[in-house]
C-alpha positions in Angstrom: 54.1 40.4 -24.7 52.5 37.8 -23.3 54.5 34.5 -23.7 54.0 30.7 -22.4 57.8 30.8 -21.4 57.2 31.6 -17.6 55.5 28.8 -17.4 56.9 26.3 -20.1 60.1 27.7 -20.3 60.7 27.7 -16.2 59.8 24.3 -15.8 61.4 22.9 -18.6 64.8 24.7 -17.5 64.6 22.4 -14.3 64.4 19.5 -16.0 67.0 20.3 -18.4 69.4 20.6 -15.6 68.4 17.7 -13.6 69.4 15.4 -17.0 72.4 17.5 -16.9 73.5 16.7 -13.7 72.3 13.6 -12.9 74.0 12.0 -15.8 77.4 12.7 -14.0 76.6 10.5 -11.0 78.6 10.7 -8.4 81.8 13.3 -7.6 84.3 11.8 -6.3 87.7 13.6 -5.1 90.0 15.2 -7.5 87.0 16.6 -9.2 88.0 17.5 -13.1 87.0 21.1 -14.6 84.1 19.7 -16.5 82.7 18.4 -13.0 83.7 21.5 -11.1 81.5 23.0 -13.8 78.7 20.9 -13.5 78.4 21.5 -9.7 78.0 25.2 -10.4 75.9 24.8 -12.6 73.5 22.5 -10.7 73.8 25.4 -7.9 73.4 28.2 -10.1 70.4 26.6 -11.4 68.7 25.8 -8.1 69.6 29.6 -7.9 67.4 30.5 -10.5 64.9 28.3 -9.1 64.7 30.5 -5.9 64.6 33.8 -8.3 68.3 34.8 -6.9 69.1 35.2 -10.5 72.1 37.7 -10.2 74.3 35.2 -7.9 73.2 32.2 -10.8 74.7 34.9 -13.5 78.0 34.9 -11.7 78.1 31.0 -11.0 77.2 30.4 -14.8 80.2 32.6 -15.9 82.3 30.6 -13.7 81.0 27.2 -15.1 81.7 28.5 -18.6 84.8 29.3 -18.0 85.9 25.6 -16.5 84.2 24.1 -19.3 83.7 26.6 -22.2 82.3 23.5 -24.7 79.3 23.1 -23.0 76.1 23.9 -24.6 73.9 23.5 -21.1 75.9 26.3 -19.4 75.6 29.3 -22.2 72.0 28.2 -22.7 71.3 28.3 -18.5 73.2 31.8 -18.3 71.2 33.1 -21.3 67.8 32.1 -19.6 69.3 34.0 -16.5 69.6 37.1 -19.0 66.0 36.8 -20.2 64.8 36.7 -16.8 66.2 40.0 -15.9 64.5 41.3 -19.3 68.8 41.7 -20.5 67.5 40.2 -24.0 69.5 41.2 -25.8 72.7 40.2 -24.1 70.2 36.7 -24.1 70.1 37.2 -28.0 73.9 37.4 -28.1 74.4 34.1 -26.3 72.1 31.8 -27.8 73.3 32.7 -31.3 76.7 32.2 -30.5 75.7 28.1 -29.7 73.1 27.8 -32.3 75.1 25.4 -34.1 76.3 23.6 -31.3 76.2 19.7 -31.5 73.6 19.3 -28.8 71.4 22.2 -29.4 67.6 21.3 -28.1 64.4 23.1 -29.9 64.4 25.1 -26.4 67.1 27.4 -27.9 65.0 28.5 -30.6 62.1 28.9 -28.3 64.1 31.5 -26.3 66.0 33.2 -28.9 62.6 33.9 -30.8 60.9 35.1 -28.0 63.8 37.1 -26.7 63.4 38.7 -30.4 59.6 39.5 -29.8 60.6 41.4 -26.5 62.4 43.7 -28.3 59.6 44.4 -30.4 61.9 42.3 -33.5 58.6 39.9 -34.3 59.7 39.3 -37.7 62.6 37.9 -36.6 61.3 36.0 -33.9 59.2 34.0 -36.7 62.8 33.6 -38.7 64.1 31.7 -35.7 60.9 29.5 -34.9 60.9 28.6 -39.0 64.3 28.0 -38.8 63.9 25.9 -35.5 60.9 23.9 -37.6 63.2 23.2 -39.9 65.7 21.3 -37.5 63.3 20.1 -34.8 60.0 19.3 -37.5 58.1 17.5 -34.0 58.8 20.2 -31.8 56.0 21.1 -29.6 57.3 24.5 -27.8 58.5 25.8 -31.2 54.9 25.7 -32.4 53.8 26.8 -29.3 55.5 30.3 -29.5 55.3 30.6 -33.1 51.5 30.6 -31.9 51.1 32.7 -29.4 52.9 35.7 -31.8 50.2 35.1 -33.9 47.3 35.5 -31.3 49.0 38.2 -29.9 48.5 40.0 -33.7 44.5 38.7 -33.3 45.3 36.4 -36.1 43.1 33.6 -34.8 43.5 31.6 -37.8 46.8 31.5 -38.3 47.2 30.9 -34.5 45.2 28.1 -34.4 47.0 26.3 -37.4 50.1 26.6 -34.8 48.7 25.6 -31.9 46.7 22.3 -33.8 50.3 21.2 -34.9 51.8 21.7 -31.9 48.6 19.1 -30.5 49.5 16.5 -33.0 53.1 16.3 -32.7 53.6 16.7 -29.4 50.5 15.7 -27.5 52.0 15.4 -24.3 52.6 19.1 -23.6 49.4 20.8 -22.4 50.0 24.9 -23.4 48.9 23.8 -27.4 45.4 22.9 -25.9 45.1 25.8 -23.5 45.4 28.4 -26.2 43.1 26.5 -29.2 40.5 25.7 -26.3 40.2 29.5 -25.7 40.2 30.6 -29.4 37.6 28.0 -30.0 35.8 28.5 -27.7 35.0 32.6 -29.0 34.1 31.0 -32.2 31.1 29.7 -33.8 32.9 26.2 -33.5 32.9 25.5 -29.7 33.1 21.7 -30.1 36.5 21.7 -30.6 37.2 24.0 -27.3 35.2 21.8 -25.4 37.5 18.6 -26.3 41.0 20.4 -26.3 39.7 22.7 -23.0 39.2 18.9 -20.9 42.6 17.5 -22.2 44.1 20.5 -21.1 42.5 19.9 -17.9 43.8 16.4 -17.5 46.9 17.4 -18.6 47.7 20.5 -16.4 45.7 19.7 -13.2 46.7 22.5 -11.1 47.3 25.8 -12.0 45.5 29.3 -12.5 45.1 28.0 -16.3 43.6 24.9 -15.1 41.2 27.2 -12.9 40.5 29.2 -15.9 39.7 26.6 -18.6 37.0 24.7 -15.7 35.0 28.2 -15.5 35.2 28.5 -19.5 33.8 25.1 -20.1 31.5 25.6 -17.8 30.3 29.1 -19.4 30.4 27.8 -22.7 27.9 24.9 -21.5 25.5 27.8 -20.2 25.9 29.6 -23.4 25.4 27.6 -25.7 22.3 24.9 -24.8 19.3 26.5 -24.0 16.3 25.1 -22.6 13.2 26.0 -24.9 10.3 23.9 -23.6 9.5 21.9 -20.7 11.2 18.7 -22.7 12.8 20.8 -25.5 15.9 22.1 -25.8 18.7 23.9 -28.2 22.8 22.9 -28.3 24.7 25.3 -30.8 28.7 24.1 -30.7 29.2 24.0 -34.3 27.9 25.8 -37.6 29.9 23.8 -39.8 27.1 21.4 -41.6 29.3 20.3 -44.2 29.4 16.2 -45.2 32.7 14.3 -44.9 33.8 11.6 -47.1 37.0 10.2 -45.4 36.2 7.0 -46.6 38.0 6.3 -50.2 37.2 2.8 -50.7 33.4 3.8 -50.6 33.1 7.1 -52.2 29.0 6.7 -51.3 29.3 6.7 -47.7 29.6 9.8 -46.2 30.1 10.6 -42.7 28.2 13.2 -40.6 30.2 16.4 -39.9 31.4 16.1 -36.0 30.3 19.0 -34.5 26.5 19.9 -35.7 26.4 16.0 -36.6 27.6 13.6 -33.9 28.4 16.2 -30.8 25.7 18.1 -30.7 22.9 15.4 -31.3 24.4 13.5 -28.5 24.4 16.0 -26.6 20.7 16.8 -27.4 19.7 13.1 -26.6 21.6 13.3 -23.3 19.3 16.1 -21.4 16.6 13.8 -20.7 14.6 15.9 -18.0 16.9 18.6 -17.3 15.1 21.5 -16.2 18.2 23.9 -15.7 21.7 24.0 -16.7 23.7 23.6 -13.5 26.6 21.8 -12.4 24.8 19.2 -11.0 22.7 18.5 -14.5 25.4 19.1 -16.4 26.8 16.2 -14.6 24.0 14.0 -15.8 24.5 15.5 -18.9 27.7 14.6 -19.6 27.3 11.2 -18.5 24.9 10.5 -19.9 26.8 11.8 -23.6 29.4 9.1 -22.9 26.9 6.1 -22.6 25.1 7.3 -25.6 28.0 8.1 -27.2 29.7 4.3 -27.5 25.4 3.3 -27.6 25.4 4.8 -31.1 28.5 3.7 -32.0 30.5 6.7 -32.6 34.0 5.4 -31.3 34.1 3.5 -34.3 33.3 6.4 -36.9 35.1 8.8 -34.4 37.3 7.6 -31.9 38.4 9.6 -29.4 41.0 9.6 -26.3 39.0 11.9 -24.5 35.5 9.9 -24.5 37.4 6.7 -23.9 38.7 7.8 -21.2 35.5 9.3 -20.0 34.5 6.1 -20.2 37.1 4.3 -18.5 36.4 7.3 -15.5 32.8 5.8 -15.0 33.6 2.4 -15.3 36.0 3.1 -11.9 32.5 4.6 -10.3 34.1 8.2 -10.5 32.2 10.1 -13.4 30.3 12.4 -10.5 33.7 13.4 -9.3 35.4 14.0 -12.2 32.4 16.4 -14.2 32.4 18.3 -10.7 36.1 18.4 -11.0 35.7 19.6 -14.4 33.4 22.1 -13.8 33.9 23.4 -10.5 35.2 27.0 -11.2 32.0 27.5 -13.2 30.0 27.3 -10.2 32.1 27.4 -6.8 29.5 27.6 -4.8 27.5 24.7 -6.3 31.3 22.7 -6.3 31.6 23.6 -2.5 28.0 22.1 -1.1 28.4 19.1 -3.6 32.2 18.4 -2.3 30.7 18.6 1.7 28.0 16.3 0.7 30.5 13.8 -1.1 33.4 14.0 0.6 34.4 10.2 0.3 33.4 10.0 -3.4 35.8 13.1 -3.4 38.7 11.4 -1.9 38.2 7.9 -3.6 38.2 9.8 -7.0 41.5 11.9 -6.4 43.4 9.3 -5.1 42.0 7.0 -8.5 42.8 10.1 -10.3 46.6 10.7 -9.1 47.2 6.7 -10.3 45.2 6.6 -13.7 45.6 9.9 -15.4 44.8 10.1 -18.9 48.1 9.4 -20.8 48.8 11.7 -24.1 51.4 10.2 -26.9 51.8 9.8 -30.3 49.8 6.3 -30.1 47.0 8.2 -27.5 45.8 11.6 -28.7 43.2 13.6 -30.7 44.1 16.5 -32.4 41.2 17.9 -34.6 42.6 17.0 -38.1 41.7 13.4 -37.4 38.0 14.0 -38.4 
């Protein structure tokens, strides 16, 4: 099964335990049980941490014992389980604090995919709906509930999951990873394109991050073509039909996004481009930005992403960033541009590590907002 949980679940395990323990503060002498507990659990995690996950077992059992009404503990040591592949025994533990007074969406997350490891998927979707139910906003829940559907090839229903999972918790970057790759096999790339970038600038870093440069990139390649020696073809988006979103003037209709707005600013972008490369591509896209505020599309359909495309170039980094964004498409073309531009390189990272793009429920796009 192929889950987000090494990745979300790990990380968010860490800093779990570090609101844990830092909430105690201090130990002073004469610790009390509840303390004593909280130490070993702050060591047992730091055990899991360095994947010495027996010894954080034993530690945890310890902890539970010294302060059996904790919900942090049972939950740690049942995450220790899953990591050995013990699901079951995980299964066992998290159902016994389900209805514990500070249960977090997280417990849902792991029971339901400890229920999809052993091959129980119909239960696994009982215990994300029920986890909907409680936690309506939560992210991870959709997240998994997801990824169980990709993992049937039920794109559709996958997608619903993963959109949701965009618009109520925008912050957390696995929703856009896995829409930006469905999308992006479809015949309505547009979206993949948008979703792929905020991924991006959410999770900087990683092999995903590596992964979702060198499918923008492709999907660039793919899908414009250059059919004359000024011509050329953009295909992101089949969908044609007319939107009306506007109920005080039933008359005036708004052009569908993708074939509509995207793709003809796009088209009016190329200018001269006589290949599609990284460096035109660069042009390319910044060119779309300029044009993109020039025709006046952030009013009919604002979006984080462009404004904060725009907000990039207006700092003098736009050549940094599209090569940043693009540079696992074409290593080789990343590599001679970076040793050309090394100082543009180093001025844009170090803008980049202070003014990240900021996702939140007052800043975001998820694709039901067209």
């Amino acid at each position: 099964m192929h889950h987000s949980t090494d990745f979300t679940l790990k990380r968010s395990i860490k800093a779990i335990a570090f609101l844990m323990f830092i909430a105690t503060g201090q130990l002073v002498y004469g610790q009390t049980d509840k303390e004593k507990a909280v130490e070993k659990g702050k060591e047992a995690i730091q055990l899991i941490e360095t994947e010495k996950v027996d010894e954080s077992i034993l530690l945890l059992e310890e902890a539970q014992k010294l302060d059996p009404a904790s919900f942090d503990i049972p939950y740690e040591l049942a995450y220790a389980h899953y990591l050995r592949k013990e699901y079951t025994q995980a299964i066992i533990l998290l159902e016994k604090i389900e209805n514990h007074k500070d249960v977090t969406d997280r417990l849902y997350q792991l029971l339901g995919n400890s229920y999809d490891n052993i091959k129980k998927g119909n239960k696994a979707v009982e215990v994300y709906e029920k986890g909907l139910k409680k936690f309506p906003n939560s992210g991870y829940i959709y997240l998994e509930s997801g990824i169980l559907q990709y993992n049937k090839r039920e794109d559709i229903k996958a997608l619903n999951f993963f959109e949701k999972g965009i618009e109520v918790a925008p912050e957390l970057a696995s929703n856009y990873y896995w829409a930006a790759k469905i999308y992006c096999r479809s015949t309505e790339e547009v979206w993949g394109m948008i979703y792929g970038e905020l991924f991006m600038n959410l999770e900087r870093n990683s092999e995903r991050t590596a992964e979702i440069s060198k499918l923008l990139y492709d999907t660039y390649k793919n899908k414009i073509k250059i059919t004359g020696e000024y011509t050329y073809s953009v295909s992101f988006s089949k969908n044609s039909i007319i939107n009306n979103n506007d109920l005080k003037n039933p008359n005036k209709t708004k052009l569908p996004f993708g074939s509509g707005v995207y793709e003809q600013t796009l088209m009016s972008s190329m200018l001269s481009a006589k290949s599609i490369d990284m460096h035109s591509l660069d042009s390319i896209r910044s060119n779309f930005v300029d044009n993109y505020y020039l025709k006046g599309y952030n009013k009919t359909y604002p979006n984080v992403l462009f404004s904060y495309q725009k907000k990039v170039k207006e700092a003098g980094h736009i050549e940094a960033y599209n090569h940043w964004i693009l540079m696992k498409g074409d290593e080789d073309g990343f590599d001679s541009w970076l040793s050309a531009n090394k100082v543009k390189w180093e001025s844009f990272r170090k803008w980049f590590g202070a003014n990240g793009l900021k996702l939140d429920n007052s800043n975001k796009f998820f694709r039901g907002q067209y």
